[in-house]
Biopython code that builds the backbone (N, CA, C, O; Angstrom):
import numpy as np
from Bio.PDB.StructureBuilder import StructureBuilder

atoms = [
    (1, "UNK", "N", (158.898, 76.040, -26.769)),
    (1, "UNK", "CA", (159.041, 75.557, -28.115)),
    (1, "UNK", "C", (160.107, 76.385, -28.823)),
    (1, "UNK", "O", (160.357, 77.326, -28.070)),
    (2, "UNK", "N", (160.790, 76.459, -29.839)),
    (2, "UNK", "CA", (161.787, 76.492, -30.548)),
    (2, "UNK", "C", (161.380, 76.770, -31.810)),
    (2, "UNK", "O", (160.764, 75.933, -32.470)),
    (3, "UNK", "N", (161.683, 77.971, -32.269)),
    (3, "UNK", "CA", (161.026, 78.436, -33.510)),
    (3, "UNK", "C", (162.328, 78.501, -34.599)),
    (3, "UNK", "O", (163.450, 78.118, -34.267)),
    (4, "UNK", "N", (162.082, 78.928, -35.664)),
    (4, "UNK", "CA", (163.133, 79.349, -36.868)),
    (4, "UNK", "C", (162.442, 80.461, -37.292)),
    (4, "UNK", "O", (161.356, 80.229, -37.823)),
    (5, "UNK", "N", (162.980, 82.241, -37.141)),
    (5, "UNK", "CA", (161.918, 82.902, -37.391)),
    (5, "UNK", "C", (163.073, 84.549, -38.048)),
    (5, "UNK", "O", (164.057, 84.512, -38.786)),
    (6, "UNK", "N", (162.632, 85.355, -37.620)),
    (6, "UNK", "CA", (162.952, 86.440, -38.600)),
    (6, "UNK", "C", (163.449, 87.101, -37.494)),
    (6, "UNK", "O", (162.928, 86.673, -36.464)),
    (7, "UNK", "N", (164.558, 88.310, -37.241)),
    (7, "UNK", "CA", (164.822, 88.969, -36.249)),
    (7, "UNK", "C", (165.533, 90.001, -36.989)),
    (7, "UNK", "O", (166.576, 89.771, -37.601)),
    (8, "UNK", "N", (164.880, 91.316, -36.923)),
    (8, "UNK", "CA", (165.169, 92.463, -37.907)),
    (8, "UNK", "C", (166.621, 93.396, -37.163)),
    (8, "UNK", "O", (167.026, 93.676, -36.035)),
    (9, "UNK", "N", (167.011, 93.613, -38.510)),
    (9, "UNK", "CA", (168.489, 94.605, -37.766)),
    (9, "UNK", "C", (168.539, 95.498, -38.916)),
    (9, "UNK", "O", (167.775, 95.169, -39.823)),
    (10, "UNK", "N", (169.287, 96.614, -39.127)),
    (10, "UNK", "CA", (169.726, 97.112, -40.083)),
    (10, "UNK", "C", (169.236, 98.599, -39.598)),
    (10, "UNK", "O", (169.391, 98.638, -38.378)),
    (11, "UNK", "N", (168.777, 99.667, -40.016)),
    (11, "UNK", "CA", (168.265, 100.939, -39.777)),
    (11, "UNK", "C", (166.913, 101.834, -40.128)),
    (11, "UNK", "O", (166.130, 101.303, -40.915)),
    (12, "UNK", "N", (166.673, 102.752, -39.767)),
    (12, "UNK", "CA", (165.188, 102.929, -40.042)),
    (12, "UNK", "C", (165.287, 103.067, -41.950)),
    (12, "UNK", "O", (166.161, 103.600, -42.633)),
    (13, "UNK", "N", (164.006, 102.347, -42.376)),
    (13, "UNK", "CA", (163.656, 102.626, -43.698)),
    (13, "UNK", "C", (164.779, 101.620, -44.773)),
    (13, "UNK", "O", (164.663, 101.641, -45.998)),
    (14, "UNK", "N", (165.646, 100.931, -44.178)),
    (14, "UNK", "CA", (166.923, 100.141, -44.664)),
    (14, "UNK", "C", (166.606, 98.613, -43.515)),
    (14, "UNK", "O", (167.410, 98.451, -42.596)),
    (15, "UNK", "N", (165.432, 97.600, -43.673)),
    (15, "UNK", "CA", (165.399, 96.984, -43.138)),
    (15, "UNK", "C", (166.290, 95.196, -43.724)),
    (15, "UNK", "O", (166.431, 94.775, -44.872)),
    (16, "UNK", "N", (166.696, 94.584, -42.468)),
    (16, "UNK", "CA", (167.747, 93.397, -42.765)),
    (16, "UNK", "C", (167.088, 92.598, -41.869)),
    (16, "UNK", "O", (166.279, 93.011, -41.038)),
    (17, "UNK", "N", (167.511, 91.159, -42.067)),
    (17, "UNK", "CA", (166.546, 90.297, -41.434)),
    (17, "UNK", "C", (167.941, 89.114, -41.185)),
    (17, "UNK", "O", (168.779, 88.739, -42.004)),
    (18, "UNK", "N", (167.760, 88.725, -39.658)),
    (18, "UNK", "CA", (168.591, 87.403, -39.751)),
    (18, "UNK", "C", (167.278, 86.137, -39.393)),
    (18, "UNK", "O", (166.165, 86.296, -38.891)),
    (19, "UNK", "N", (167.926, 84.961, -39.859)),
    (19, "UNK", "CA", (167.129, 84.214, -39.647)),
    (19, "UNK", "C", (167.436, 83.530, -38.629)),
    (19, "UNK", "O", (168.336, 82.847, -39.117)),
    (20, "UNK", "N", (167.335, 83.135, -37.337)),
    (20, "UNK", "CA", (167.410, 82.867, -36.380)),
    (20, "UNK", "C", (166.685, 81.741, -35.745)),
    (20, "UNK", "O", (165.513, 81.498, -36.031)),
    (21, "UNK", "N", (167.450, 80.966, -34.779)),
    (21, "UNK", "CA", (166.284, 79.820, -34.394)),
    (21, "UNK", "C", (166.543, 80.540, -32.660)),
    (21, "UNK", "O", (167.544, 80.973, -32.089)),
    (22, "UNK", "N", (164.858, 80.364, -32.183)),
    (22, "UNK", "CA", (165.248, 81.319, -31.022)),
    (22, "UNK", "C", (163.555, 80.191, -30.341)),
    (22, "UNK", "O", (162.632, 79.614, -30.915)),
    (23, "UNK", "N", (164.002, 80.418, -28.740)),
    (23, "UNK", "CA", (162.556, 79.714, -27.777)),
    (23, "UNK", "C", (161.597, 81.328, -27.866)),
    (23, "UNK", "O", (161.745, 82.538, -27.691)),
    (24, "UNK", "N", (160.389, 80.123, -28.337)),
    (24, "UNK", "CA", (158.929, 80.823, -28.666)),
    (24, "UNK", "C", (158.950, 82.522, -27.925)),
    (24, "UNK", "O", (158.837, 83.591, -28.525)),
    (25, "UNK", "N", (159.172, 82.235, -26.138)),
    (25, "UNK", "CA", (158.977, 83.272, -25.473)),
    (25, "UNK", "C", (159.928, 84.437, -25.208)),
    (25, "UNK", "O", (159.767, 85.136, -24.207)),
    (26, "UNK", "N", (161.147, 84.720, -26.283)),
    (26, "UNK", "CA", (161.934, 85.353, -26.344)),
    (26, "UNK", "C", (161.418, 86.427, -27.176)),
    (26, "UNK", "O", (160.385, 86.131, -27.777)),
    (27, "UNK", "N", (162.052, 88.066, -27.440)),
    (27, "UNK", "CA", (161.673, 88.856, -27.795)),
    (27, "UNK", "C", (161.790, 88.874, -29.307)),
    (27, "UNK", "O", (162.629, 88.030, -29.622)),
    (28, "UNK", "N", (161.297, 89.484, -30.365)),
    (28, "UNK", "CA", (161.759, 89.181, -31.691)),
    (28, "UNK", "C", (162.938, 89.235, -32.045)),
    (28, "UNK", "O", (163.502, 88.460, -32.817)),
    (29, "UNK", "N", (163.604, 90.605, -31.234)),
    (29, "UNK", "CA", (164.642, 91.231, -31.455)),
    (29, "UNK", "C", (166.231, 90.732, -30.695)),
    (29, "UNK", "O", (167.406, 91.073, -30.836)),
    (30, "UNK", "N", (165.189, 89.361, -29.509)),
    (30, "UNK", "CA", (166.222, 89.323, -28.012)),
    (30, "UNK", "C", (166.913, 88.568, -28.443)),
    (30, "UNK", "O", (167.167, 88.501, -29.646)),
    (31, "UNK", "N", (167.489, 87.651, -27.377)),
    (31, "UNK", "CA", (168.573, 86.543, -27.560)),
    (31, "UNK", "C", (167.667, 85.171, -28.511)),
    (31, "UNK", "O", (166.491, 84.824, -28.618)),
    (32, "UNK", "N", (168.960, 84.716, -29.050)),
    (32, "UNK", "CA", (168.326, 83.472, -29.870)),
    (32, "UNK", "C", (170.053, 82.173, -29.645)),
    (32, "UNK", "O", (171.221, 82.252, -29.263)),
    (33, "UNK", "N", (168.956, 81.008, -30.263)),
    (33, "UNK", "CA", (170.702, 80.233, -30.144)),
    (33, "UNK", "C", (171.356, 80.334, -31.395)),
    (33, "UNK", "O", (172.491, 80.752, -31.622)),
    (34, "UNK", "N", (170.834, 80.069, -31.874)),
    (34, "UNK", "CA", (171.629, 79.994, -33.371)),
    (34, "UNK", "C", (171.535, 80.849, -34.335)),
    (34, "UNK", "O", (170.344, 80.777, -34.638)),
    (35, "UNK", "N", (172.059, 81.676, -35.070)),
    (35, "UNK", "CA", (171.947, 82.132, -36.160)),
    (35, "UNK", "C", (171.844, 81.657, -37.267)),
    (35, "UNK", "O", (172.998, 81.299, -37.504)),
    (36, "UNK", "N", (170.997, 81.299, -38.472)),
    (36, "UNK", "CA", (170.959, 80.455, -39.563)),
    (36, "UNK", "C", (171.360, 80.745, -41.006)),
    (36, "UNK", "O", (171.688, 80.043, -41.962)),
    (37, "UNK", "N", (171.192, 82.180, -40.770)),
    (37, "UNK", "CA", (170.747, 83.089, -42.457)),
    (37, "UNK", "C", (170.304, 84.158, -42.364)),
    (37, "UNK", "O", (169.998, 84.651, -41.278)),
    (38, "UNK", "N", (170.163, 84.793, -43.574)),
    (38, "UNK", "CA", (169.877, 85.891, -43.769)),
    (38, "UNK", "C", (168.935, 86.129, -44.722)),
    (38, "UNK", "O", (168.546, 85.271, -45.514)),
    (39, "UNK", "N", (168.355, 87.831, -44.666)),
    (39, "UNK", "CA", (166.977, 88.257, -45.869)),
    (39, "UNK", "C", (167.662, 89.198, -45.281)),
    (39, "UNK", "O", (168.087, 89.494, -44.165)),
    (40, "UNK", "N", (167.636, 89.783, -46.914)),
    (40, "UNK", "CA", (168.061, 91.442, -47.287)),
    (40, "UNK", "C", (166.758, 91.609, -48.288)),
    (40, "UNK", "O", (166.850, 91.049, -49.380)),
    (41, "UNK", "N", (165.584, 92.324, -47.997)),
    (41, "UNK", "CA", (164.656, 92.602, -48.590)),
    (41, "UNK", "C", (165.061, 93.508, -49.593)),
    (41, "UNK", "O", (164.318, 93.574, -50.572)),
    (42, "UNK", "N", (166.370, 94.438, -49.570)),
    (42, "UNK", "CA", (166.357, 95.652, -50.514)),
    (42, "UNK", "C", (167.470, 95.539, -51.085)),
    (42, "UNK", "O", (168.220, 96.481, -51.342)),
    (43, "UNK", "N", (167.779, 93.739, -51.465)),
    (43, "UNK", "CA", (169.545, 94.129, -52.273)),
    (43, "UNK", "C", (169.231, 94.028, -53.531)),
    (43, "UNK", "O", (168.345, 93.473, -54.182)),
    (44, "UNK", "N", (170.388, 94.857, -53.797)),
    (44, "UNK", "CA", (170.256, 94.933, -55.615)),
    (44, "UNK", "C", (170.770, 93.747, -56.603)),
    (44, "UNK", "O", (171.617, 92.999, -56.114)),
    (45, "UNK", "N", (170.499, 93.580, -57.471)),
    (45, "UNK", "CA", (170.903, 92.463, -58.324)),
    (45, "UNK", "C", (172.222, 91.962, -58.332)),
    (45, "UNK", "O", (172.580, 90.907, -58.856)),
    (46, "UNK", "N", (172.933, 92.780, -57.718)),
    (46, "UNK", "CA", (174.585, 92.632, -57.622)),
    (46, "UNK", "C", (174.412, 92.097, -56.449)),
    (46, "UNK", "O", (174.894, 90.982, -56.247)),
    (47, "UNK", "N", (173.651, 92.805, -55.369)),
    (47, "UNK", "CA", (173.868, 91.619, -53.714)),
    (47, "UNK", "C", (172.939, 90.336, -53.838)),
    (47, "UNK", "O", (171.914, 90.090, -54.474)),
    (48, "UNK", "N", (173.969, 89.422, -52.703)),
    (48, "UNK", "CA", (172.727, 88.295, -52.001)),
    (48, "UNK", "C", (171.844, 88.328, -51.315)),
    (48, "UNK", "O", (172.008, 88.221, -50.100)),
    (49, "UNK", "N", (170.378, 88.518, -51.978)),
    (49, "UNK", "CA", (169.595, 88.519, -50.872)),
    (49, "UNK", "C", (169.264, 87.732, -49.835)),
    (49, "UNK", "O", (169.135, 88.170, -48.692)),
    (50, "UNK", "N", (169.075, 86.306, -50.217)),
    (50, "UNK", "CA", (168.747, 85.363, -49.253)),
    (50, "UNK", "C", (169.897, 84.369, -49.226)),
    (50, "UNK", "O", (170.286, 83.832, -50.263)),
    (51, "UNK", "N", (170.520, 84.089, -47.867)),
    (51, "UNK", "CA", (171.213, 82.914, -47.831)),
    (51, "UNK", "C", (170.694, 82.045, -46.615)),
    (51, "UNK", "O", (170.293, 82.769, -45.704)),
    (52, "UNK", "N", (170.603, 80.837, -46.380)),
    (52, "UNK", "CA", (170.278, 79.719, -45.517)),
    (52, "UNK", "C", (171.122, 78.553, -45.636)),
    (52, "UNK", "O", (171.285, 77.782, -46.581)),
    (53, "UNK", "N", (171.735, 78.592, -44.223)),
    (53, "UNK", "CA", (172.558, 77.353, -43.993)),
    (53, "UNK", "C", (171.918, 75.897, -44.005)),
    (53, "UNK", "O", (171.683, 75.302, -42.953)),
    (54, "UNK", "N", (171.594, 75.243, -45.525)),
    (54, "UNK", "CA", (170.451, 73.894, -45.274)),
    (54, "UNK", "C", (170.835, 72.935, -44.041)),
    (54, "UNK", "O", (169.975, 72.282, -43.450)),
    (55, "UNK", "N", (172.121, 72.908, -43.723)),
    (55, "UNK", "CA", (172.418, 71.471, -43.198)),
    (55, "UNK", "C", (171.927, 72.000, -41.685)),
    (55, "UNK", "O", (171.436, 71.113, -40.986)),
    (56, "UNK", "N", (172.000, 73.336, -41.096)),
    (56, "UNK", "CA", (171.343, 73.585, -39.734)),
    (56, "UNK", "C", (169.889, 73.329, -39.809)),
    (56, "UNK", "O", (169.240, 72.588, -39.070)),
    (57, "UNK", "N", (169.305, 74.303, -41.165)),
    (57, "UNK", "CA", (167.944, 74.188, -40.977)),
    (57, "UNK", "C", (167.288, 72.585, -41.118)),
    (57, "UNK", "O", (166.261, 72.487, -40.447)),
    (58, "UNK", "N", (167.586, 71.574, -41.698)),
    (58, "UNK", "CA", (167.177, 70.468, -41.556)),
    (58, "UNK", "C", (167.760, 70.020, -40.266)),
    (58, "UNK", "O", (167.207, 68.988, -39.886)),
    (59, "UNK", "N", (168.515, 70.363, -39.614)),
    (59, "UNK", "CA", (169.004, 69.738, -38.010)),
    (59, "UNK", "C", (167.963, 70.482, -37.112)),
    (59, "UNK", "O", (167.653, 69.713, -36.202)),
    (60, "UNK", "N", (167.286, 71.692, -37.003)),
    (60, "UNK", "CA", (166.443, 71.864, -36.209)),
    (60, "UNK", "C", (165.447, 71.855, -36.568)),
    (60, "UNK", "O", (164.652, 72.233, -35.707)),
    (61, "UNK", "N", (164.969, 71.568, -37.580)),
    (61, "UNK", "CA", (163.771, 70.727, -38.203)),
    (61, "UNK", "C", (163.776, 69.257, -37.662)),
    (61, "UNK", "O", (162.770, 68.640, -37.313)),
    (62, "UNK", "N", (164.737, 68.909, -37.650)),
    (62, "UNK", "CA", (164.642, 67.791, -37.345)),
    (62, "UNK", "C", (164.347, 67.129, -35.848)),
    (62, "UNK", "O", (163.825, 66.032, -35.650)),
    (63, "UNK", "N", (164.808, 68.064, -34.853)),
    (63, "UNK", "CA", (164.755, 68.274, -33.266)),
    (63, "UNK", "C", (163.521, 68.873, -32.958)),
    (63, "UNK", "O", (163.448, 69.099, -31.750)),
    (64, "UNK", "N", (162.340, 69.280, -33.703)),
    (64, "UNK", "CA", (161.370, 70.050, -33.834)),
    (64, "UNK", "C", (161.219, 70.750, -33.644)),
    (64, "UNK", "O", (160.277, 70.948, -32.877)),
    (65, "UNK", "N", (162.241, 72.203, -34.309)),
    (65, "UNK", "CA", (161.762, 73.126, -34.369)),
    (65, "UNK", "C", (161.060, 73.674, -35.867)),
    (65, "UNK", "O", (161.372, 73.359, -37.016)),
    (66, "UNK", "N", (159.821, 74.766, -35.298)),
    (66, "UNK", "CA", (158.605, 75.515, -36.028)),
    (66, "UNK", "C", (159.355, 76.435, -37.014)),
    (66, "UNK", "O", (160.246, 77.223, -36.696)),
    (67, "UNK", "N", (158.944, 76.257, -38.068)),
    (67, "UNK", "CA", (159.338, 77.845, -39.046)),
    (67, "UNK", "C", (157.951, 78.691, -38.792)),
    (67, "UNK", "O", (156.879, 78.185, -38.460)),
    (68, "UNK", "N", (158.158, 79.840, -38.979)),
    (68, "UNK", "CA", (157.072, 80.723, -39.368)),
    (68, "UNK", "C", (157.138, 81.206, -40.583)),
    (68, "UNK", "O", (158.052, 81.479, -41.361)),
    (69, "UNK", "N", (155.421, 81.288, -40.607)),
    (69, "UNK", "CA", (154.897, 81.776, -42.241)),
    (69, "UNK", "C", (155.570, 82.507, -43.401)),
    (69, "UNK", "O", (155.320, 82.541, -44.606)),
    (70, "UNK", "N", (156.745, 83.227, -42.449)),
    (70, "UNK", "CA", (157.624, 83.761, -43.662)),
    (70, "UNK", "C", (158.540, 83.676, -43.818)),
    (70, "UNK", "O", (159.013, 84.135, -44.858)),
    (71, "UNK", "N", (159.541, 82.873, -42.637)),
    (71, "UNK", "CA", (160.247, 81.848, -42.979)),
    (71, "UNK", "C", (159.986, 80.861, -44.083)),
    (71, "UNK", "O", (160.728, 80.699, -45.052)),
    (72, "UNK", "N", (158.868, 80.217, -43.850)),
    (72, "UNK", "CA", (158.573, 78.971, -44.858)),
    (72, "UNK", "C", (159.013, 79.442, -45.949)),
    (72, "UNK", "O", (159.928, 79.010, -46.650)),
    (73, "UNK", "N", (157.983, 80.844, -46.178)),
    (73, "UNK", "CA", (157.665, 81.296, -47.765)),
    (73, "UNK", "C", (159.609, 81.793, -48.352)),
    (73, "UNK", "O", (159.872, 81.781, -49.554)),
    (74, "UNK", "N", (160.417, 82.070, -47.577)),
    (74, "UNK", "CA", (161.989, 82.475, -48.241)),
    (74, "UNK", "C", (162.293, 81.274, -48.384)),
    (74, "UNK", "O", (163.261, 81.304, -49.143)),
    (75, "UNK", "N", (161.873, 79.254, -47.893)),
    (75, "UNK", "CA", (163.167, 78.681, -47.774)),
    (75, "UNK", "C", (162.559, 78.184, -49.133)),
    (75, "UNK", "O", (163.316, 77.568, -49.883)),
    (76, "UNK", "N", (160.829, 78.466, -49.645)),
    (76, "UNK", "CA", (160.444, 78.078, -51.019)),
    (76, "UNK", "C", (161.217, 78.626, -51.840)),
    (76, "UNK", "O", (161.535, 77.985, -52.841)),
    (77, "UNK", "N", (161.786, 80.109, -51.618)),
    (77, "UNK", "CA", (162.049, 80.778, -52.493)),
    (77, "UNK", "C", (163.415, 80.527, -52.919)),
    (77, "UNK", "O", (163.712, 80.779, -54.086)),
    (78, "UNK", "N", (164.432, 79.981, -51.979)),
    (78, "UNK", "CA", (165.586, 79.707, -52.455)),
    (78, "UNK", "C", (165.665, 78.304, -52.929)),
    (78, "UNK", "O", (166.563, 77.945, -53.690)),
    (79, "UNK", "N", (164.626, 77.402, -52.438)),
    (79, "UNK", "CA", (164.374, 76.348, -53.076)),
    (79, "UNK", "C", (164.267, 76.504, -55.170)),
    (79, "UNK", "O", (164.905, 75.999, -56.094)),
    (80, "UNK", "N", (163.028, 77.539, -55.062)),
    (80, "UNK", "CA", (162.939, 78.077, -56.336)),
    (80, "UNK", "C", (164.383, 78.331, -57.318)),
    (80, "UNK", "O", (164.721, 78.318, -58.502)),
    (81, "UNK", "N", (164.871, 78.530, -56.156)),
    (81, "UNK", "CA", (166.184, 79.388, -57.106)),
    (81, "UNK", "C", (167.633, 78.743, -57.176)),
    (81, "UNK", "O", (168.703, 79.236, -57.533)),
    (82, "UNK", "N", (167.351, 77.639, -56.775)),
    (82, "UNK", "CA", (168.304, 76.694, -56.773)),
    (82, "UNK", "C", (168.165, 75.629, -57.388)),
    (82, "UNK", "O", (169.104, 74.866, -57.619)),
    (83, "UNK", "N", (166.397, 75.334, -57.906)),
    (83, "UNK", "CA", (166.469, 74.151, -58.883)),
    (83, "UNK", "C", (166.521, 75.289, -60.383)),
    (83, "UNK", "O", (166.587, 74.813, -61.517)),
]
sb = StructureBuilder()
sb.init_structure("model")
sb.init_model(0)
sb.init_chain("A")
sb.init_seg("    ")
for serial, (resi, resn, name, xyz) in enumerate(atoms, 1):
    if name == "N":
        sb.init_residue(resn, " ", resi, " ")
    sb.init_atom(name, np.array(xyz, "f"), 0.0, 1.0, " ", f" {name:<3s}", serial, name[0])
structure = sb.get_structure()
């Protein structure tokens, strides 16, 4: 199965997040196909925290791939912040 999920980079205590569509049995951290977006949990009002490419994420939504729980909860959030 084919997820849309979170795959952490950045350094200890300075954590970054890409959003990634990657198969279920791959490592969090391992290979994925696509890259989608990003979560910067610690940017300041001057950075972007969240960006998501809509037109991918509705294309592998659409091929069925799964978000996870905190995926979902960022694409509400830029939803939020865009109406």
């Amino acid at each position: 199965m084919v997820v849309i999920r979170l795959a952490r980079g950045g350094a200890k205590a300075r954590p970054f997040f890409n959003i990634v569509v990657a198969d279920k049995r791959t490592r969090r951290d391992g290979r994925f196909i696509e890259r989608i977006g990003f979560y910067n949990p610690i940017a300041t009002a001057s950075e972007e925290s969240i960006r998501i490419a809509q037109d991918r994420l509705t294309y592998w939504k659409g091929v069925g791939a799964q978000t996870s729980p905190t995926v979902d909860r960022l694409i509400d959030q830029v939803a939020k912040k865009a109406a």
